[in-house]
Structures are given as C-alpha cells and as structure tokens.
C-alpha atoms as one frame of an Amber mdcrd trajectory, in Angstrom:
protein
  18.656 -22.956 -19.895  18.286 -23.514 -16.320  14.673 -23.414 -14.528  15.610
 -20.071 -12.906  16.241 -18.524 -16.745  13.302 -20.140 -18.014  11.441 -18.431
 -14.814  12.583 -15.251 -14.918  11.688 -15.201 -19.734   8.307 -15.927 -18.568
   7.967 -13.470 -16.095   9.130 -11.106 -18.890   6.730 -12.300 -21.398   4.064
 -12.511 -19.000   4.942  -8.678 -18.491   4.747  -7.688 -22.164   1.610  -9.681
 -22.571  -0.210  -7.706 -19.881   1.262  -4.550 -21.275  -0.543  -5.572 -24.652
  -3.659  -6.811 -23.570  -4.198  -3.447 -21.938  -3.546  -1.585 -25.241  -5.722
  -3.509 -26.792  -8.429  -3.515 -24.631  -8.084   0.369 -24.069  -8.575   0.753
 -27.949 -11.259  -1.778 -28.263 -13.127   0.313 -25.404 -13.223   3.300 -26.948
 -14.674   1.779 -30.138 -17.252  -0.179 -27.873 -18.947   2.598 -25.994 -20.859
   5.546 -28.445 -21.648   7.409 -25.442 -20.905   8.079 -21.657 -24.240   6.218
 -20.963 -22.366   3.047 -22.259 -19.384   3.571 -20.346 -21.096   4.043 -17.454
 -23.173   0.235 -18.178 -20.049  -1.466 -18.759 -18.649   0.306 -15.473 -21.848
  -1.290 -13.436 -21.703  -4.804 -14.894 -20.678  -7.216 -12.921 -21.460  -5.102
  -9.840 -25.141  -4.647 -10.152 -27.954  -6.342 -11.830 -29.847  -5.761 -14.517
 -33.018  -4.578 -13.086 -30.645  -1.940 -11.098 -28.537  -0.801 -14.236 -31.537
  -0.291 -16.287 -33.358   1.681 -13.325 -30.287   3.964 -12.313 -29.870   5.122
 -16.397 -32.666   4.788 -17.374 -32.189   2.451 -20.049 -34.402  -0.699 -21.232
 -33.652  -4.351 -20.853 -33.542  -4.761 -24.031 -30.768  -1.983 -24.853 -28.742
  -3.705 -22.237 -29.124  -7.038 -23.748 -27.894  -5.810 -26.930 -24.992  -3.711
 -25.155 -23.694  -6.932 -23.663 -24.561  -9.044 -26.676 -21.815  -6.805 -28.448
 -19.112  -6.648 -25.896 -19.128  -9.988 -25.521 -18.541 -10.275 -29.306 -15.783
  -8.277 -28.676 -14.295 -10.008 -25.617 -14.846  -7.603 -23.011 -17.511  -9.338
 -21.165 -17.766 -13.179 -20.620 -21.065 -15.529 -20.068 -21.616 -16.635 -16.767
 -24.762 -18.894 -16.034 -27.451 -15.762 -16.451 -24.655 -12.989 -15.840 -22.059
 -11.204 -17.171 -18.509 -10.625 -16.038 -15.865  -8.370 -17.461 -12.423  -9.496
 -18.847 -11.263  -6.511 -18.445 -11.321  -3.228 -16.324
C-alpha cells in the first residue's frame, strides 16, 4: 500500500468510528438522564459551575455530585482537577 492508500483507509475508519461513537453515546444518553432536569445538568456542565447549576434548577450539591459521579462511570464526563468536562455533546 502506498502512504496515500494508507491515508485515505484511515480517514475512512476514522469516519465510521465517529459515526459509532455517536450511536453509542446517543443511546447511552438516553439511559443516563431520568428526567429533563438531568438533561438540562449535563447540558450546563462544563459551561457553568456548580454553585450556578445548582442555583438555576434548583437542585443540591449533593444531587449534582452524584449526577456526575454516574456519567463519569459511564464515560460521558471526564475529571479535570476540581471540574468536569464532557466527552461528548
């Protein structure tokens, strides 16, 4: 195989691996989040803090602990010093 070939089957598995990550992660969402309340903390995360996420839903810190606690279990959030930042969108 030349390095163009080997280039361009990369590109194409790159492609099908995106494809599938974003299958997965669609159906792994839906399993994650038992309410719009949920969906609407994993939607902030990442762009506001805690003390702001648990103020604008009214939610405590300790809910959101355990929220986060579980998604990153399930690889849709990763640690990051004191924060959390999505893997996915």
């Amino acid at each position: 195989m030349t390095t163009d070939e080997i280039a361009e089957s990369l590109k194409t598995i790159e492609k099908h691996l995106e494809t599938l990550v974003r299958f997965r992660c669609a159906e792994v969402k839906k399993q994650a989040f038992a309410n719009e309340t949920e969906a609407k903390v994993f939607e902030l995360t990442g762009v506001k803090g805690r003390n702001e996420i648990c103020s604008e839903l009214k939610i405590s810190p300790n809910t959101l602990s355990e929220l986060w606690s579980r998604w990153l279990e399930l690889g849709l959030l990763e640690k990051q010093g004191n924060s959390y930042k999505k893997t996915v969108e």
